[in-house]
Legacy VTK file of the C-alpha trace (Angstrom):
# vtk DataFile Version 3.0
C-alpha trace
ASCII
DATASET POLYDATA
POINTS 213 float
-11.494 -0.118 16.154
-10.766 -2.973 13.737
-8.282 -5.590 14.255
-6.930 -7.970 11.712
-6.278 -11.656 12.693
-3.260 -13.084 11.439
-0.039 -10.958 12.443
-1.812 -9.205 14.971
-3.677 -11.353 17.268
-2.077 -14.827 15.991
1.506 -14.968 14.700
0.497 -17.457 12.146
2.311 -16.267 8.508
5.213 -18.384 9.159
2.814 -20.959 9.389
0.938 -20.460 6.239
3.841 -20.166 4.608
5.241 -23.412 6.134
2.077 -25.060 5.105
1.217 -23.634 1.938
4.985 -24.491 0.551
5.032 -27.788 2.020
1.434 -28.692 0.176
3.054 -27.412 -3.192
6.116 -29.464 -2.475
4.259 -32.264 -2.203
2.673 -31.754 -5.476
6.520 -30.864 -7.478
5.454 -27.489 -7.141
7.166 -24.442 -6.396
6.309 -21.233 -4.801
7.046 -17.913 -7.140
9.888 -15.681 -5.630
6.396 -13.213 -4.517
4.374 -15.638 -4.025
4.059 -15.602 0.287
4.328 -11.706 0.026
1.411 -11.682 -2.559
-0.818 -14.108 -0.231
-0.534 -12.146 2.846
-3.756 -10.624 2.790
-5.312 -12.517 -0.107
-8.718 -13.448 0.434
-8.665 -17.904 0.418
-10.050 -17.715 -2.802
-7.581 -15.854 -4.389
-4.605 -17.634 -2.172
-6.130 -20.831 -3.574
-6.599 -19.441 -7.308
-2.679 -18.485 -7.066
-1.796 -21.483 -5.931
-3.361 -23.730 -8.504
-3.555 -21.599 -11.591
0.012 -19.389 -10.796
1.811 -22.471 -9.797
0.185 -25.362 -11.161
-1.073 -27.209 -8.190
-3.076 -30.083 -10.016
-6.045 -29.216 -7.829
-8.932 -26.700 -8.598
-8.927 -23.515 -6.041
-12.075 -25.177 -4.434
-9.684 -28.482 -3.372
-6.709 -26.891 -2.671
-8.741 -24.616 -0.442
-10.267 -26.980 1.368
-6.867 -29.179 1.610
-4.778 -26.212 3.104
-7.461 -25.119 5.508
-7.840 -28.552 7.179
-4.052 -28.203 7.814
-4.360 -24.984 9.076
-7.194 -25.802 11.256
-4.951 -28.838 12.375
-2.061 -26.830 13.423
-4.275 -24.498 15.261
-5.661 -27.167 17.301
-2.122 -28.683 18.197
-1.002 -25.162 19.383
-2.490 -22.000 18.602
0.463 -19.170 18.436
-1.047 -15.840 20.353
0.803 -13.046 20.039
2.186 -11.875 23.612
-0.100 -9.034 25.182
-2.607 -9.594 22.281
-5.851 -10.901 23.939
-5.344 -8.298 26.696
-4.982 -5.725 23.984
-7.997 -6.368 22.301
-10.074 -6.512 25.664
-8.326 -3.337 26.574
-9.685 -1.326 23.947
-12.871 -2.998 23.557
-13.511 -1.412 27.245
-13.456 1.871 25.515
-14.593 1.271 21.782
-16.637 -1.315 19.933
-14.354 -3.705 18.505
-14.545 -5.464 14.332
-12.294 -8.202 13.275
-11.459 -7.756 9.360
-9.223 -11.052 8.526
-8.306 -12.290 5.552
-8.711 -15.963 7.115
-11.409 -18.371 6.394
-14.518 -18.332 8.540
-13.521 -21.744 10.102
-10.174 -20.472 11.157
-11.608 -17.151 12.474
-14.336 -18.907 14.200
-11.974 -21.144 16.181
-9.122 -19.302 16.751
-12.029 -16.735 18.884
-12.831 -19.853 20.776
-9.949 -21.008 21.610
-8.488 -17.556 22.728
-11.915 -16.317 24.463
-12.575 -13.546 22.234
-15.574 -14.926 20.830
-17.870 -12.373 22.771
-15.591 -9.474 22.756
-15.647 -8.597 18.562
-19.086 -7.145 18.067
-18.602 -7.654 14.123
-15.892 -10.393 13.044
-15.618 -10.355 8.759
-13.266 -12.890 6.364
-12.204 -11.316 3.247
-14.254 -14.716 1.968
-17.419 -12.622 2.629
-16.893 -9.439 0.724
-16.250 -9.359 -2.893
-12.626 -8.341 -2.543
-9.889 -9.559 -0.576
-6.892 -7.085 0.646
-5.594 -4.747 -0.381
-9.067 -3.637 -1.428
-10.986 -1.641 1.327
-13.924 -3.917 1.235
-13.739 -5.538 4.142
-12.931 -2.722 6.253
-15.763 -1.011 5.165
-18.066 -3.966 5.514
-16.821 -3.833 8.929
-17.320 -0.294 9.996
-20.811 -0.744 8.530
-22.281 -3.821 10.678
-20.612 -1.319 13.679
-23.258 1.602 12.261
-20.107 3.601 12.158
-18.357 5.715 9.183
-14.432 5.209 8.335
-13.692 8.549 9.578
-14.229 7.725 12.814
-12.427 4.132 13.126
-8.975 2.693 13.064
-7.541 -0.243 12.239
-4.443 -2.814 13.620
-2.720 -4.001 10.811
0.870 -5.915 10.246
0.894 -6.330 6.584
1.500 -4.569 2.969
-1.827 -5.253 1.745
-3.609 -5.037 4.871
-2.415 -1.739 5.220
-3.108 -0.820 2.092
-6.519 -2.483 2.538
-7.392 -0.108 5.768
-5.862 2.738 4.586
-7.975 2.655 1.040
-11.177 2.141 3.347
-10.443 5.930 4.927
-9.627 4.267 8.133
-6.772 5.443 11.048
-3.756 3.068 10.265
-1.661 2.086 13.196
0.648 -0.460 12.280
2.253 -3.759 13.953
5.072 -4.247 11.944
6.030 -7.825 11.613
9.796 -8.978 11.912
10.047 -11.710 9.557
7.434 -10.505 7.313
7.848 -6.505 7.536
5.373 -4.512 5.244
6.645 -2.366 2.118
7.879 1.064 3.120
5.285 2.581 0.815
2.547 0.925 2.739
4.119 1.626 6.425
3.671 5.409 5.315
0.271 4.942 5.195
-0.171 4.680 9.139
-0.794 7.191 11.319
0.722 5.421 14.356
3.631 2.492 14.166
3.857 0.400 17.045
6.018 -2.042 18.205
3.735 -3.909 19.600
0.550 -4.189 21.543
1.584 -3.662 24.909
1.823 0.478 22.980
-1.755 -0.237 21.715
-3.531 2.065 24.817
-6.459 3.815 25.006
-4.815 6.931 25.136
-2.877 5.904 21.812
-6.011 5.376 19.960
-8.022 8.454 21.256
-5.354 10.832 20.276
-5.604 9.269 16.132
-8.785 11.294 15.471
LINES 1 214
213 0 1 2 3 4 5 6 7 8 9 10 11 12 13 14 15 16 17 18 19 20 21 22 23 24 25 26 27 28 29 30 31 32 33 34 35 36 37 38 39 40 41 42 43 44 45 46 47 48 49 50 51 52 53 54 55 56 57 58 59 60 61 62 63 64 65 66 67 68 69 70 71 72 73 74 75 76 77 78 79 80 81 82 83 84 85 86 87 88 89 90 91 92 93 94 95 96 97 98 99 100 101 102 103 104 105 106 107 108 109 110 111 112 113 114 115 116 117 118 119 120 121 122 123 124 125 126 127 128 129 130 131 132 133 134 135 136 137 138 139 140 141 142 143 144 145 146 147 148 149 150 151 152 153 154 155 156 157 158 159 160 161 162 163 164 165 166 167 168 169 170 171 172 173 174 175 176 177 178 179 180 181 182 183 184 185 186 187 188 189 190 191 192 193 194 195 196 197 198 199 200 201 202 203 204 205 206 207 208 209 210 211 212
């Protein structure tokens, strides 16, 4: 099983969003009517590359990078949002199956957001998009993932919440089951892609999973 990290774990997209519009405010920026709905999934190069070549941040993708993710960190240190029934989830199936995390988030983010939520030890592979040479909605992550578990696609799933994440799991041969996300919902053309929909991960059993493949 692979999990993503933001919208599944961590309900954190309304705060990328807060912080990535407030940073482009700052500089008399302003976010394109797609912009938040073509970052979710982006890999932080290509968030960063959108942000200063799409919409003219005055910073190269390197600084703005580096300038969003110490916010982010920040805001993860003041109060890191869990998503109810999340951390039991993902120790609930990891009793059964080895567990991946596949996020789009930088390593430093991933990293502490494990910590802080005690899940450090329970992922047996944990992957940003950062590392591959692809971000979502490209499989490569997913099947980086499945790889490091010595496993093929045909025999994994993955937790997903988002358009491109979806896409990205679904393009790597994976199960789908989806976590819809209400303020951020995925494209009906992705949400066909899953094999289960959930409506959230108190549904994610083991008995759920087994019955996918």
């Amino acid at each position: 099983m692979v999990f993503d990290l933001d919208g599944v774990i961590i309900d954190t997209e309304e705060v990328w969003e807060e912080v990535r519009r407030g940073y482009v405010a700052e500089r008399g920026r302003r976010f394109l009517p797609d912009s938040q709905g073509r970052m979710m999934g982006m890999s932080t190069p290509e968030w960063s590359t959108h942000l200063s070549a799409d919409l003219g941040v005055p910073r190269t993708p390197r600084e703005v990078a580096a300038d969003v993710l110490d916010r982010m960190a920040a805001r993860y240190r003041e109060d890191l949002p869990l998503i109810p029934g999340s951390v039991e989830a993902v120790r609930r199936i990891a009793g059964h199956f080895p567990v991946a995390l596949a996020s789009s988030s930088a390593r430093i983010l991933i990293d502490q957001v494990l910590e802080t939520a005690g899940l450090t030890d329970t992922f047996r592979v944990t992957l940003s998009t950062e590392e591959v040479p692809r971000g979502k909605p490209a499989p490569d992550v997913y099947l980086a993932a499945v790889e490091r578990l010595g496993l093929t696609p045909e025999v994994c799933a993955a937790v997903e919440d988002s358009s491109n994440g979806l896409r990205s799991a679904a393009a790597a041969g994976l199960a789908v089951i989806a976590v819809p996300h209400g303020v951020y919902p995925p494209a009906e053309d992705a949400l066909a892609l899953a094999s289960l929909v959930i409506d959230g991960l108190d549904e994610l059993t083991v008995e759920a999973v087994g019955k996918l493949r």
